[in-house]
N, C-alpha and C positions, 0 to 999 in steps of 0.2 A: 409623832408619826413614825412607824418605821422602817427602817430603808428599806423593804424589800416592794412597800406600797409605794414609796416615792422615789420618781426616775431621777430626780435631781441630787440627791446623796448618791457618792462614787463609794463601792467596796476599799476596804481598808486596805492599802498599798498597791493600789492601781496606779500604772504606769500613766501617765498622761503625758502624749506629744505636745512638743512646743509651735507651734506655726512661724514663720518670718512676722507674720502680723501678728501674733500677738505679742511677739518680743518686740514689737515695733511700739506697740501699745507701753509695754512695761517700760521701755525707755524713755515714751511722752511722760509716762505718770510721772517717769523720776526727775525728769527736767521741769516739770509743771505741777506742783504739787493742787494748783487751784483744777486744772484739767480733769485730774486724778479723782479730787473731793467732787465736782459736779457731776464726772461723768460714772464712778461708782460707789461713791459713799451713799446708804440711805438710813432713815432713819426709821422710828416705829412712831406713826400718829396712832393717837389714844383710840379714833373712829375709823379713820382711811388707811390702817395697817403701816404696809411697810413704802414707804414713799421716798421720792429722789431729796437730798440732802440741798435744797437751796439757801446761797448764804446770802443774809445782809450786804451792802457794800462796804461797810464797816469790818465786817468780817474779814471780807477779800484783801483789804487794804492794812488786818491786822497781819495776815497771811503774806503777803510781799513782803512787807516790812519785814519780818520776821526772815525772811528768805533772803534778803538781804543784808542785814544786821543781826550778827550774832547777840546782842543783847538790847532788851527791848522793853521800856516801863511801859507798861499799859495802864491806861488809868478809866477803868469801866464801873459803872454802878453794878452794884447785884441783880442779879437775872436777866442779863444784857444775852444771852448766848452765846456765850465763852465757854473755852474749857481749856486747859494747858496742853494745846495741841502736841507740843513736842513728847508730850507721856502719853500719845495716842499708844497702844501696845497692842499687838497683833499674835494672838498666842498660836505656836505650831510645833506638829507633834514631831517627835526629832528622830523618835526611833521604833523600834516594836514597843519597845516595854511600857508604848505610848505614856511617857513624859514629856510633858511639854514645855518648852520655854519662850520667854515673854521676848521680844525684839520692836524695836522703837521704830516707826515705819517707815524711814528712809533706811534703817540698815536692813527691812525685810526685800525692799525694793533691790538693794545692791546686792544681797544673797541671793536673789530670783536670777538675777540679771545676768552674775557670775559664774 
């Protein structure tokens, strides 16, 4: 679709203000990384499109862990809904000559923030 039909695509180097709120936001995400995955990760269902991201309790509790302990055996079967969250990667564009580079999502979060 293209941006000029859809309001939700911003032109290419649009200034966007920060609010108090929503830096209030960027701050919960980064102390809460489960806050963060519930309240804006979603995913693509194969029928019902694009849907809010709800984790197992297994999940949340591989996520703490993980947030607490730098190193962490997992010992899950295949196709449990895992994925190597710490190589989540967040691709953004850095400059005109739109190159992009890949950033691991807490250090997107502390370059937002900064």
């Amino acid at each position: 679709m293209p941006r000029k039909s859809n309001p939700d695509v911003r032109k290419a180097f649009e200034q966007i203000p920060i609010t108090p709120e929503q830096l209030d936001e960027l701050y919960k995400c980064y102390d809460d990384p489960l806050y963060c995955i519930k309240n804006y990760f979603k995913i693509r269902h194969p029928t019902k499109g694009l849907v809010k991201f709800d984790m197992y309790d297994y999940q949340e509790e591989v996520i703490r862990r993980a947030q607490k302990n730098r190193f962490n055996v997992i010992l899950f079967p295949r196709q449990s809904g895992k994925c190597n969250f710490a190589s989540v990667r967040i691709y953004v564009r850095e400059n005109k000559e739109f190159t992009f580079f890949q950033r691991i999502i807490n250090k997107v979060l502390l370059w937002l923030i900064n």
